[in-house]
KOLKOL-862551 format. One record per residue: x, y, z of N, C-alpha, C, O in turn; residue in three letters; residue number from 1. Coordinates in Angstrom, 1 decimal. Example, Ala and Ser with C-alpha at 12.3 -4.5 7.8 and 13.67 -1.06 7.14 Angstrom:
# residues 2
+--------+--------+--------+--------+--------+--------+--------+--------+--------+--------+--------+--------+------+-----+
:     nX :     nY :     nZ :    caX :    caY :    caZ :     cX :     cY :     cZ :     oX :     oY :     oZ : type : seq :
+--------+--------+--------+--------+--------+--------+--------+--------+--------+--------+--------+--------+------+-----+
:   13.2 :   -5.7 :    7.8 :   12.3 :   -4.5 :    7.8 :   13.2 :   -3.3 :    7.8 :   14.2 :   -3.3 :    8.5 :  ala :   1 :
:   12.8 :   -2.2 :    7.1 :   13.7 :   -1.1 :    7.1 :   12.9 :    0.0 :    7.9 :   13.4 :    1.1 :    8.0 :  ser :   2 :
+--------+--------+--------+--------+--------+--------+--------+--------+--------+--------+--------+--------+------+-----+
END
This chain:
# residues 90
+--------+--------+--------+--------+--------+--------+--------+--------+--------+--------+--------+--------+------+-----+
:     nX :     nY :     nZ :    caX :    caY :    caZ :     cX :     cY :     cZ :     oX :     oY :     oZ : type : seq :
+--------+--------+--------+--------+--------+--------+--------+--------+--------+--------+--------+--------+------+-----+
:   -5.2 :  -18.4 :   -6.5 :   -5.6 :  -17.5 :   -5.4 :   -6.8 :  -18.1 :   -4.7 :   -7.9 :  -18.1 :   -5.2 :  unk :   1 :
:   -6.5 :  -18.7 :   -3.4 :   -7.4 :  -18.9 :   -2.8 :   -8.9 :  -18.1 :   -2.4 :   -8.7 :  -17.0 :   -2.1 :  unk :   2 :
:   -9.9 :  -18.4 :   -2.4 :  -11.4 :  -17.2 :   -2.1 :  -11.0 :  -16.8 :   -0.2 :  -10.0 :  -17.1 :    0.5 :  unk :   3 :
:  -11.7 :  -16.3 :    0.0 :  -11.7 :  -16.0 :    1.8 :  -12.8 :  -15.1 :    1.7 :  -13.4 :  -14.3 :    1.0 :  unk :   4 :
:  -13.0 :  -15.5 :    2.9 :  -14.4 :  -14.1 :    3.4 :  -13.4 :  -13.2 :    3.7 :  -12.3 :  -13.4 :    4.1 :  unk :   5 :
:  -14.2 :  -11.9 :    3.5 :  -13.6 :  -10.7 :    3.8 :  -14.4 :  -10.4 :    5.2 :  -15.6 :  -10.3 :    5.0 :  unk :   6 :
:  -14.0 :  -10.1 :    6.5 :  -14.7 :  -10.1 :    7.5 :  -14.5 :   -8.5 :    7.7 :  -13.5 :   -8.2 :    8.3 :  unk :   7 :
:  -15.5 :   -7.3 :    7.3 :  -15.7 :   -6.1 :    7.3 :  -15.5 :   -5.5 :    8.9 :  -16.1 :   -6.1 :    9.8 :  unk :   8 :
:  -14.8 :   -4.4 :    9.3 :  -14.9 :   -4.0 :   10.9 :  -16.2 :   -3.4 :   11.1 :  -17.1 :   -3.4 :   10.3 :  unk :   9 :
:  -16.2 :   -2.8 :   12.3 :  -17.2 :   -2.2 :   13.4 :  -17.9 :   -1.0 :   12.5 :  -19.1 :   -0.9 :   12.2 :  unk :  10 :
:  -16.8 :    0.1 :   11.9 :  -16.8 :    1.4 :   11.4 :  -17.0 :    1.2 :    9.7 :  -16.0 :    1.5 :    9.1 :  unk :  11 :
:  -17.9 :    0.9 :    9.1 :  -17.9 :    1.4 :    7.5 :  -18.7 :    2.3 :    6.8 :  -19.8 :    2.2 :    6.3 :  unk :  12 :
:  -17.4 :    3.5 :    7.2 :  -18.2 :    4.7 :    6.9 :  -16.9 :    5.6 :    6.0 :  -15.8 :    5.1 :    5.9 :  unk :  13 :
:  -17.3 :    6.9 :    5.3 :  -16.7 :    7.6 :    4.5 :  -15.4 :    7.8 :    5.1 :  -14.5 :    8.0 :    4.3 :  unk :  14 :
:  -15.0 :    7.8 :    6.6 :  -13.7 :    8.0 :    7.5 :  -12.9 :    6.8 :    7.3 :  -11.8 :    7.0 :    6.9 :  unk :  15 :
:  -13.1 :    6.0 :    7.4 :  -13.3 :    4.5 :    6.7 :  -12.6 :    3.2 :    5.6 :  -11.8 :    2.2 :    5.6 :  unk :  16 :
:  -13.5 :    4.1 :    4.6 :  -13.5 :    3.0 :    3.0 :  -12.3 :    3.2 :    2.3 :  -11.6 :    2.4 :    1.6 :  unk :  17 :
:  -12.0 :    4.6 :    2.4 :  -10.9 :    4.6 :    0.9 :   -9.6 :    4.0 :    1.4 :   -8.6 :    3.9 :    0.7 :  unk :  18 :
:   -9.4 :    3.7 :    2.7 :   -8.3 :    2.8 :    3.2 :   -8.3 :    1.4 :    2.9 :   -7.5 :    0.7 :    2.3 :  unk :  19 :
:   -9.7 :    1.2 :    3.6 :  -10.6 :   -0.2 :    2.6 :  -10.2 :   -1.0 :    1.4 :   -9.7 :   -2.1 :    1.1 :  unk :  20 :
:  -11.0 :    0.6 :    0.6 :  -11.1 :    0.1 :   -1.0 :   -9.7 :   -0.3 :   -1.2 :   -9.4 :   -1.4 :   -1.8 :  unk :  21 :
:   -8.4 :    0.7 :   -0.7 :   -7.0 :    0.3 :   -1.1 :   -6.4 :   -0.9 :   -0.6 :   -5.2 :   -1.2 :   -0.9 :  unk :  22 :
:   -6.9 :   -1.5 :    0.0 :   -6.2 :   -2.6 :    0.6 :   -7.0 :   -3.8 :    0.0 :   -6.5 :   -4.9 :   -0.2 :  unk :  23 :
:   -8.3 :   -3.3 :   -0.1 :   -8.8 :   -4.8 :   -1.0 :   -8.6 :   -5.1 :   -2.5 :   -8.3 :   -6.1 :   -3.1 :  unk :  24 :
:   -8.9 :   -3.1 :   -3.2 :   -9.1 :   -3.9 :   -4.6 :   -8.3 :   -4.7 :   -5.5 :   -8.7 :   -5.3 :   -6.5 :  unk :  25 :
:   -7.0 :   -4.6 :   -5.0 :   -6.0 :   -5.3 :   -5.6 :   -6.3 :   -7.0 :   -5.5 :   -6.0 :   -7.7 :   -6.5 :  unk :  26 :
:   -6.8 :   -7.4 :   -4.6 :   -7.2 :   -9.0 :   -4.5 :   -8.9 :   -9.2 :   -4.1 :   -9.3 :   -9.8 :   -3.0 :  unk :  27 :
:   -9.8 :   -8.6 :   -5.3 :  -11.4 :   -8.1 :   -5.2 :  -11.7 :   -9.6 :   -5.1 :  -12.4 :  -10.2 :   -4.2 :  unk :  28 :
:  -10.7 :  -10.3 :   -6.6 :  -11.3 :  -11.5 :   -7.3 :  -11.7 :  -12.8 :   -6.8 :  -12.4 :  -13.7 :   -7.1 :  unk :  29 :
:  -10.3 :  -12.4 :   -5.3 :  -10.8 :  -13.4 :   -4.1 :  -11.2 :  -13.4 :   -3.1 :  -10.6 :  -14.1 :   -2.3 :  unk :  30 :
:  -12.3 :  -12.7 :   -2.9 :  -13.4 :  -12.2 :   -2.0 :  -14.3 :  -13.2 :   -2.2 :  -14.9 :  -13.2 :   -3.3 :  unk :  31 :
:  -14.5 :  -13.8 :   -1.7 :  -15.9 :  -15.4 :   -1.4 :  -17.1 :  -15.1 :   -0.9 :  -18.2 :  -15.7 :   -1.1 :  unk :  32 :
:  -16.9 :  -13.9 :    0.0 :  -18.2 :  -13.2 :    0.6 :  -17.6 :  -11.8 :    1.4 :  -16.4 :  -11.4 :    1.7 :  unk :  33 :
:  -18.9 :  -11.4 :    1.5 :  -18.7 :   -9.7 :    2.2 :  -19.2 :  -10.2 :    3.4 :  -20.4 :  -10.7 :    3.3 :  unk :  34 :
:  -18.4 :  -10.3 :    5.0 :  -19.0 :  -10.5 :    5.9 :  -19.0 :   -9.2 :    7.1 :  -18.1 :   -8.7 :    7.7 :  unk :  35 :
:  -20.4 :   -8.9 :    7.2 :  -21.0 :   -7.8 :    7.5 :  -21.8 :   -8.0 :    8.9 :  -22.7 :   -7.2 :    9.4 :  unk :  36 :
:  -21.3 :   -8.8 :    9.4 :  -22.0 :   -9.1 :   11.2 :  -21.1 :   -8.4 :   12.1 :  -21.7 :   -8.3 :   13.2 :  unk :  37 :
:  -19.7 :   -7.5 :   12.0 :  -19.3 :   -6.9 :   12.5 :  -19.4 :   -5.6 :   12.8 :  -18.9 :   -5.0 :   13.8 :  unk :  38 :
:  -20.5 :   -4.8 :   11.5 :  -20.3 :   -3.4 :   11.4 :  -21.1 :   -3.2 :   12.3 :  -22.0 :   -4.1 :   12.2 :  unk :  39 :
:  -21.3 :   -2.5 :   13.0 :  -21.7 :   -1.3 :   13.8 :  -22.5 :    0.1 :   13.1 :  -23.7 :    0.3 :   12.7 :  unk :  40 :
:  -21.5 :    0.7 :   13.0 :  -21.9 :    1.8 :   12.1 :  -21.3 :    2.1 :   10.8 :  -20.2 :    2.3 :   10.4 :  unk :  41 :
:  -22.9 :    2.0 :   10.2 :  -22.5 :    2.3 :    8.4 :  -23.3 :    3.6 :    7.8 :  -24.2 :    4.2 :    8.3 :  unk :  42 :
:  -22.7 :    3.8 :    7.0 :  -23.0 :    4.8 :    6.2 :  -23.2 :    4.5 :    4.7 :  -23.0 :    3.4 :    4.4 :  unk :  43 :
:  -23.7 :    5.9 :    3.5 :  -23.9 :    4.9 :    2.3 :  -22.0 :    4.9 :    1.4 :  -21.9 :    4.6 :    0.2 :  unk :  44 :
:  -21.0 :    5.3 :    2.1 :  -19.9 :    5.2 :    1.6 :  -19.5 :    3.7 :    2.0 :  -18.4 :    3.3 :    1.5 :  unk :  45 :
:  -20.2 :    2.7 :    2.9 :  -20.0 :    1.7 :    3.2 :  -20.1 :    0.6 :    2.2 :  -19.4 :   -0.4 :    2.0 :  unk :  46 :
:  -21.6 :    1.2 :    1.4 :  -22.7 :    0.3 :    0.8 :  -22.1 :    0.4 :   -0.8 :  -22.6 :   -0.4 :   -1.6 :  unk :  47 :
:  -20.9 :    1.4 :   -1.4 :  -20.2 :    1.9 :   -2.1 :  -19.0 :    1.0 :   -2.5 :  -18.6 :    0.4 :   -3.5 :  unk :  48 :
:  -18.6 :    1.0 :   -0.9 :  -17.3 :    0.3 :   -1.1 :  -17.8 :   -1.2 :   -1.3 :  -16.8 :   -1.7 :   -1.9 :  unk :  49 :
:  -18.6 :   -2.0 :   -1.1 :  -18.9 :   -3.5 :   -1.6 :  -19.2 :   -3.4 :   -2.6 :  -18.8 :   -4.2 :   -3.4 :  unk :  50 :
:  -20.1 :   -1.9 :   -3.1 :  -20.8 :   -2.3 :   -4.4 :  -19.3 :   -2.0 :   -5.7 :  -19.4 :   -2.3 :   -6.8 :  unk :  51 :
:  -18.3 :   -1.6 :   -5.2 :  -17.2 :   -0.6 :   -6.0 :  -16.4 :   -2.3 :   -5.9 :  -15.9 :   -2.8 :   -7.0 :  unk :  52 :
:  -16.3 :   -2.8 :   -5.1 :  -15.0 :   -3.9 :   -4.8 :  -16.1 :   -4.8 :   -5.9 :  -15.6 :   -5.2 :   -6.9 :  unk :  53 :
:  -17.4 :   -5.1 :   -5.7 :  -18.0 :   -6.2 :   -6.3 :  -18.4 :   -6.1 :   -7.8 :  -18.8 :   -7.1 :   -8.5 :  unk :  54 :
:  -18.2 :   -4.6 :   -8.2 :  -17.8 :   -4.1 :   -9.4 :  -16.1 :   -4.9 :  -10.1 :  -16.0 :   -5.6 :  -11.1 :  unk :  55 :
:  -15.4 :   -4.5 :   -9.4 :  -14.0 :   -5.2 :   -9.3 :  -14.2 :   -6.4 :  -10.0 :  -13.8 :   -6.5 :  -11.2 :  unk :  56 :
:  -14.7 :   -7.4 :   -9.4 :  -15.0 :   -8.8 :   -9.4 :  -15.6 :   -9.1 :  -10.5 :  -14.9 :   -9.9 :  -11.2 :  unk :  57 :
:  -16.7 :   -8.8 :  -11.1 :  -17.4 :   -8.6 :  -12.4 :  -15.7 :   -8.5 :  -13.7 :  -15.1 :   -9.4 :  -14.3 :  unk :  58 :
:  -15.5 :   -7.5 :  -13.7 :  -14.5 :   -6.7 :  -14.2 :  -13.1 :   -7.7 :  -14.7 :  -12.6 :   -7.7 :  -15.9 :  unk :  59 :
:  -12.7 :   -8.6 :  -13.4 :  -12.5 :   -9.1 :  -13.6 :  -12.7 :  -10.9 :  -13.5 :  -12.1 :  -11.8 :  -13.0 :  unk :  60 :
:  -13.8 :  -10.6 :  -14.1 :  -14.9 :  -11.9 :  -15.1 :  -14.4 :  -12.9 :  -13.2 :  -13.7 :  -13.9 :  -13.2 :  unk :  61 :
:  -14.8 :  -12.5 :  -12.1 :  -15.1 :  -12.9 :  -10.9 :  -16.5 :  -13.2 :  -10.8 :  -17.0 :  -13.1 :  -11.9 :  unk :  62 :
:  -17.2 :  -13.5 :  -10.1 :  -18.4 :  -13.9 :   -9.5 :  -18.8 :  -12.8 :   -8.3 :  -18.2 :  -13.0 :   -7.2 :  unk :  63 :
:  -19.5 :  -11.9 :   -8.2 :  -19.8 :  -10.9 :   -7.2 :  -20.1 :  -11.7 :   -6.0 :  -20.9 :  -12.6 :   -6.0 :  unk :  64 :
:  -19.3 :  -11.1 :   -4.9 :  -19.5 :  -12.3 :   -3.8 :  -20.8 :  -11.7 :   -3.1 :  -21.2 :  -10.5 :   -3.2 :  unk :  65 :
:  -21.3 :  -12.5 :   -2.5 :  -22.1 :  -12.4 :   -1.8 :  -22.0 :  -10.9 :   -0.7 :  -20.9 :  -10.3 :   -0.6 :  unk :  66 :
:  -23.3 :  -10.4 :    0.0 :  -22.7 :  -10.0 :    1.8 :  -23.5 :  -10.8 :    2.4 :  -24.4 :  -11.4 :    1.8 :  unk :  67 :
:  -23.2 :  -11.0 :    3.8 :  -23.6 :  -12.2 :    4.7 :  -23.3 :  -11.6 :    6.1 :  -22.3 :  -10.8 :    6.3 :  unk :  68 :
:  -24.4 :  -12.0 :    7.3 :  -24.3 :  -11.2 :    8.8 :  -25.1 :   -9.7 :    8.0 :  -24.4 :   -8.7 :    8.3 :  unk :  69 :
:  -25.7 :   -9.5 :    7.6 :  -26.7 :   -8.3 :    7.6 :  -27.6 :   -8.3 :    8.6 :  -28.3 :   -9.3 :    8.6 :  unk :  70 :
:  -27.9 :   -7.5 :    9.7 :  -28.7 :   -7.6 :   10.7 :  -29.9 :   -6.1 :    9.6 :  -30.8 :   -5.4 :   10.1 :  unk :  71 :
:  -29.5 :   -6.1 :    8.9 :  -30.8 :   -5.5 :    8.2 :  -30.5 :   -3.6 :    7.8 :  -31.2 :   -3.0 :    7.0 :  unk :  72 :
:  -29.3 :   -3.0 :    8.5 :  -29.1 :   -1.9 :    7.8 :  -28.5 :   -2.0 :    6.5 :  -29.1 :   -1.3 :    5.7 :  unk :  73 :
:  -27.4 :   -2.8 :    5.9 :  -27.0 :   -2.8 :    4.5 :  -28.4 :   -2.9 :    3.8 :  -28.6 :   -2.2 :    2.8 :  unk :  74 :
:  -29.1 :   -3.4 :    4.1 :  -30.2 :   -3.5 :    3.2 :  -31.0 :   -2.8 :    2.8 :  -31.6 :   -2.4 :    1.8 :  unk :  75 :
:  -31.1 :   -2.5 :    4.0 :  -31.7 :   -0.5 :    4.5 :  -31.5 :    0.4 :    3.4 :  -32.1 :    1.0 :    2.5 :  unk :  76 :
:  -29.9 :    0.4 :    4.1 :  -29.0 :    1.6 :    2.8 :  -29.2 :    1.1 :    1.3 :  -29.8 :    2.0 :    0.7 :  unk :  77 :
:  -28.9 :   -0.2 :    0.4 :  -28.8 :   -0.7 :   -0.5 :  -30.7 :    0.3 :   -1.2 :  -30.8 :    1.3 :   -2.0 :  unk :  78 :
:  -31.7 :   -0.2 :   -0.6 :  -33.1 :    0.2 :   -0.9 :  -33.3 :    1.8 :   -0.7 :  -34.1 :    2.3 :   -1.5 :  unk :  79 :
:  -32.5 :    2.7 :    0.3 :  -32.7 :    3.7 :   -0.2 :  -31.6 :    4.2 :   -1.4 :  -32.0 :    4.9 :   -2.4 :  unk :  80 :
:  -30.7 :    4.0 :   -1.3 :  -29.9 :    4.4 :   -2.4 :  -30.2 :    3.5 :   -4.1 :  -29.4 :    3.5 :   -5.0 :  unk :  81 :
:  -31.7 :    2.7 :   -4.0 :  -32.0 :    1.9 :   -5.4 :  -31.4 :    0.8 :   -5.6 :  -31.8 :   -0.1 :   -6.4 :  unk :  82 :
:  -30.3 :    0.6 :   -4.9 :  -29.4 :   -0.4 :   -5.4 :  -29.9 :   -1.7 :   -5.8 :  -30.5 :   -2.3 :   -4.9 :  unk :  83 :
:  -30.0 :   -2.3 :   -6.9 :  -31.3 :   -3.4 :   -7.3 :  -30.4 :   -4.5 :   -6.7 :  -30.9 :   -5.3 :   -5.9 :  unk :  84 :
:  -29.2 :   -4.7 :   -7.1 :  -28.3 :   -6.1 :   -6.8 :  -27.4 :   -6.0 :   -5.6 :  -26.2 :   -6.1 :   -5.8 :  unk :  85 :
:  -27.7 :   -5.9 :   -4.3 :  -27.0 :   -5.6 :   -3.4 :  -25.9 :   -6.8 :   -3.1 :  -24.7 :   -6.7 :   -2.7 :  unk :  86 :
:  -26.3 :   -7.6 :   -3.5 :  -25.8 :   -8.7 :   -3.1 :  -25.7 :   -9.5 :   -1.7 :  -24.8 :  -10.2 :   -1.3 :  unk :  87 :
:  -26.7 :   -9.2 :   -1.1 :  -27.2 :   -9.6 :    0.0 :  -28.5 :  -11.1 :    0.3 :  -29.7 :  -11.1 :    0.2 :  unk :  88 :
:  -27.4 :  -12.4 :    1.0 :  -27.8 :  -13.0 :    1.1 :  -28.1 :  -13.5 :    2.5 :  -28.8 :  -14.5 :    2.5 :  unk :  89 :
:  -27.8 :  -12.9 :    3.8 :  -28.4 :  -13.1 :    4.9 :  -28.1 :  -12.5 :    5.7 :  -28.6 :  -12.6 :    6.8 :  unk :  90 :
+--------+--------+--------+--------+--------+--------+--------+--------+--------+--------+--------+--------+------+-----+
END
């Protein structure tokens, strides 16, 4: 199974994820990065579903991929909600 970035839409929010989560977790393990220069509007059901999919990955002895294009809210959310490993690399 080839890796690929997963290029996240405009909207990741609770209206959102659980369509998301169903459509990724089945292929978490080849997730290469979370790319997050798209979103617009997030919420902390956003910051859930990477941390839930990058759970996945672990789980299945994967490598937690990266997120990438953070213009600085994932990070936001990740620090108020504690999150220590966001996985946030730029």
């Amino acid at each position: 199974m080839q890796a690929e970035i997963l290029h996240l839409p405009e909207r990741l929010t609770l209206a959102t994820v659980a369509a998301l989560h169903r459509e990724h977790v089945p292929n978490a393990a080849s997730i290469a990065a979370f790319d997050v220069s798209a979103v617009r509007e997030w919420d902390s059901a956003g910051v859930a579903l990477i941390q839930a999919l990058r759970t996945e990955q672990r789980r299945r002895d994967a490598s937690p991929a990266p997120v990438i294009g953070d213009g600085g809210r994932f990070a936001a959310l990740c620090r108020a909600h504690r999150i220590t490993d966001p996985g946030s690399t730029a």
